[in-house]
C-alpha positions in Angstrom: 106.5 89.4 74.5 103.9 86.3 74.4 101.1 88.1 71.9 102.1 88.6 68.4 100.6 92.1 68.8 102.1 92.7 72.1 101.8 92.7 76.0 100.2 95.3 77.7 100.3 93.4 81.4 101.3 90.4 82.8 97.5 89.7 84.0 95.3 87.5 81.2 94.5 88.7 78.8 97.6 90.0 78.0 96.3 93.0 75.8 93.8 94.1 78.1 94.6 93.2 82.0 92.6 93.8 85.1 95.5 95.7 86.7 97.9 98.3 86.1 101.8 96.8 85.0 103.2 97.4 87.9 104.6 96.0 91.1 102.7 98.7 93.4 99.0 100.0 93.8 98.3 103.3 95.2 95.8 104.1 97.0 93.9 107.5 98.4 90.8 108.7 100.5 91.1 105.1 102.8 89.3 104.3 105.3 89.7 101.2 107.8 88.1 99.5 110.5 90.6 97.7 112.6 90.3 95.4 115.6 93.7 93.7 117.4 92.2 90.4 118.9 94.0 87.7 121.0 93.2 83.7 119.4 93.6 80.9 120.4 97.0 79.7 118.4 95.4 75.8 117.8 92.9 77.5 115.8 95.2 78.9 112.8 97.8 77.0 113.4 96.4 74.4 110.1 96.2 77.6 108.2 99.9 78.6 107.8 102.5 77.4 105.7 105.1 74.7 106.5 107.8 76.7 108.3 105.6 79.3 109.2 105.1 79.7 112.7 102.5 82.5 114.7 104.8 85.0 116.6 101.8 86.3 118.6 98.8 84.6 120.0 96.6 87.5 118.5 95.1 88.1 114.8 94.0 91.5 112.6 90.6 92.4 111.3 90.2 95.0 109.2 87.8 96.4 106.8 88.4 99.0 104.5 87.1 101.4 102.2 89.6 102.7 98.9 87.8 105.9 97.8 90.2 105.9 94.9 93.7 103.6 93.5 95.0 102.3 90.4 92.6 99.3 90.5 89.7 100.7 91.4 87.0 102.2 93.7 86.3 98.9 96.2 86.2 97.7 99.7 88.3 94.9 101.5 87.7 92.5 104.7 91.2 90.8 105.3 91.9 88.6 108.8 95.7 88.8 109.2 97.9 87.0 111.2 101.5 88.1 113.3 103.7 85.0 112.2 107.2 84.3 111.3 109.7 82.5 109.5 113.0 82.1 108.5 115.1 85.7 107.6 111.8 87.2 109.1 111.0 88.1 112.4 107.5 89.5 112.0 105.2 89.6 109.3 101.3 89.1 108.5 100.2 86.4 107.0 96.7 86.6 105.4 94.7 83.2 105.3 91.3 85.0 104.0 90.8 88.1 102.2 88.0 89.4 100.2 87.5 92.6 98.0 84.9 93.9 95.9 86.0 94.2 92.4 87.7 92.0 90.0 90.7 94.0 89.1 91.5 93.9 92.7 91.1 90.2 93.3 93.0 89.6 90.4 95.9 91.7 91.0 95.9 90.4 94.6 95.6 86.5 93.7 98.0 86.9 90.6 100.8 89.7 91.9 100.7 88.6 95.8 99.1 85.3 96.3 96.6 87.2 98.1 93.8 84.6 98.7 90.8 87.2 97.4 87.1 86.2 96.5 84.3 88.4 95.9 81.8 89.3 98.5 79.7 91.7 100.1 81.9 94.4 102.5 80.4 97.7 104.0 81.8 100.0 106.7 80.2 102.9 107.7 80.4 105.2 110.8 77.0 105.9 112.2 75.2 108.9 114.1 76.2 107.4 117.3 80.6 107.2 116.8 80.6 103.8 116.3 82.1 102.6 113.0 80.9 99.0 111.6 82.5 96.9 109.1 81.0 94.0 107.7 81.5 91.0 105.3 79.1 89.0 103.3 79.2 86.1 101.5 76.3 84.0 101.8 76.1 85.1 105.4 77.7 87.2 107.5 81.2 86.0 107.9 82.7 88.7 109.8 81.7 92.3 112.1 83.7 94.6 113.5 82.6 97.8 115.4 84.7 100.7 116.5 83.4 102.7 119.1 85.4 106.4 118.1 85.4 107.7 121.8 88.8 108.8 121.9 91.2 110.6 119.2 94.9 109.3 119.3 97.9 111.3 117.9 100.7 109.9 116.3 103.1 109.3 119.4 100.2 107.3 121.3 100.6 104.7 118.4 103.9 103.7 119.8 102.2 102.0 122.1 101.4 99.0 119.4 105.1 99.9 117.7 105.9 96.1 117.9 103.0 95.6 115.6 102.7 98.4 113.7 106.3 99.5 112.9 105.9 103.5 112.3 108.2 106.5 110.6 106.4 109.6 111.5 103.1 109.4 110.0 103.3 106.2 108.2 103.4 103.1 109.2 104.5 100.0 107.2 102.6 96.6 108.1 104.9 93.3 105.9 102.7 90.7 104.6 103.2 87.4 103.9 100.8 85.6 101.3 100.6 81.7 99.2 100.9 82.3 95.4 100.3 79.3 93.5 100.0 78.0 89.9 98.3 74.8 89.9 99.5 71.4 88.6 98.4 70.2 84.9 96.8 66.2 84.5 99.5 65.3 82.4 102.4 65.7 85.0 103.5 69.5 84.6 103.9 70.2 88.5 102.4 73.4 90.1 104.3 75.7 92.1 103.6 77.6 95.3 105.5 80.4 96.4 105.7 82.0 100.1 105.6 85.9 98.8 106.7 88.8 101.1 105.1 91.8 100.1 103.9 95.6 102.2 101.2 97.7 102.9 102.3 101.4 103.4 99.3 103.2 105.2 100.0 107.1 105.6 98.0 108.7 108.0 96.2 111.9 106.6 96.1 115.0 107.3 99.6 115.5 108.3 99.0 118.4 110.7 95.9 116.2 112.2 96.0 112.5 111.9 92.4 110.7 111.5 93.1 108.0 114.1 90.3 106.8 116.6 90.2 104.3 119.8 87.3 103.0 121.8 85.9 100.0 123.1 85.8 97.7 120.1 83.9 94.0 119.1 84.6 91.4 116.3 82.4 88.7 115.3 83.4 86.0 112.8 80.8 83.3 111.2 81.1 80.8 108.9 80.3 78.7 106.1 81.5 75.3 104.4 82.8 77.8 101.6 84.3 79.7 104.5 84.8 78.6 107.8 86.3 82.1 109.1 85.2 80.9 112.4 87.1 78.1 112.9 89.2 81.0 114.3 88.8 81.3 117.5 88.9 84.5 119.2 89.7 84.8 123.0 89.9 88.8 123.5 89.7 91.9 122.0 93.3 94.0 122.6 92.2 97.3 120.9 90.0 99.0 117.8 90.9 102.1 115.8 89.2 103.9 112.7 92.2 105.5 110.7 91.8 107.6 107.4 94.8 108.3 105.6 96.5 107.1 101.8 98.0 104.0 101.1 100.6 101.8 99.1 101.2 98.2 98.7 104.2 96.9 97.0 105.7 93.2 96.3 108.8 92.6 97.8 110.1 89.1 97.0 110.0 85.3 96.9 110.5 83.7 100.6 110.0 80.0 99.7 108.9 77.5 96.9 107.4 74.3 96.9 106.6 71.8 94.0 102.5 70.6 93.8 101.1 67.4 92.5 98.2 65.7 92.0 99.3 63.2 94.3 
């Protein structure tokens, strides 16, 4: 216990938190926009961590919409990356992530080390089967669009298995994110931690799994705040629109390193 009159989280301040006390968030009624994209590997390659290496020459973009989870009603735009490390063959590290409440970008930044701002995220399907995603912050930082011309079943995902490890109608994607407490002026040193955590994505309905293909586009801007297109992408692999209920979970501490002011 830190406050005389009791903890009721471990997010600030302590008697009222952003976020549930917990180690998972649930999630239903999700919707995602999701484009598989080859890069070119010099391009992220100053955005991982020392001893973390890309295992793929490709990145993620997703978009999402949480109808409903234990932080909230909000929407996400995440770019993730296939990378590995020691004790870990493949997981996805996330150099920029943004949401649309605070409770979320709290419990991302505080629980996970997910890097979350605040911005300006839509995704929408439109008259014409093509579903959109967008980010804002300042600018348009990022697009992707879906076209839903073709409606996948489960076994047809196996054909991205390697990348998106599935159990019948769930599939289980491991993320890698940088937690850090920063370093005081008078010495104290700051700490940054590797942290391994999950994101549990249940397609839904059972009997009928919402999962879409098509011909697919992503577009990433940028500004000094947030140079998302440093990235550079080479080729599009595949898009899909998936509905379904989600989970994500923390798992563990990978690595630690010591920060200075120096």
């Amino acid at each position: 216990m830190v406050l005389k009159g009791g903890d009721k989280g471990f997010g600030i301040p302590l008697n009222a938190p952003l976020y549930p006390r917990s180690s998972t968030i649930s999630y239903s009624k999700v919707r995602v926009a999701l484009v598989l994209a080859n890069i070119d590997p010099k391009s992220v390659d100053p955005l991982l961590p020392e001893g973390v290496d890309l295992a793929l020459e490709m990145a993620a973009f997703w978009v999402g919409d949480y109808g409903l989870s234990t932080v909230g009603i909000y929407r996400e735009a995440l770019i993730a990356l296939p990378v590995k490390t020691e004790g870990i063959e493949l997981a996805y590290y996330i150099p920029y992530i943004y949401v649309t409440n605070d409770a979320a970008m709290a419990a991302g930044r505080e629980l996970a080390g997910a890097p979350k701002k605040l911005a300006d995220i839509k995704l929408v399907v439109n008259d014409y089967g093509l579903a959109i995603g967008t980010l804002d912050r300042g600018g348009e930082l990022m697009r992707v669009e879906v076209a839903l011309s073709s409606r996948l079943g489960l076994e047809q995902l196996d054909a991205f298995k390697a990348l998106m490890p599935r159990t019948d109608n769930v599939v289980t994607f491991p993320l890698l994110s940088l937690r850090t407490l920063p370093p005081l002026p008078d010495g104290t040193p700051g700490i940054a931690q590797l942290i391994q955590w999950y994101a549990k994505f249940t397609f839904t309905p059972r009997e009928s799994p919402q999962i879409w293909t098509g011909d697919a586009r992503v577009k990433l801007s940028g500004t000094p705040f947030d140079p998302l297109d440093d990235i550079k992408v080479t080729n599009v692999i595949a898009g899909f629109y998936i509905e379904g209920d989600m989970e994500l979970g923390i798992t563990r501490k990978v690595k630690e390193w010591r920060l200075s002011w120096s």
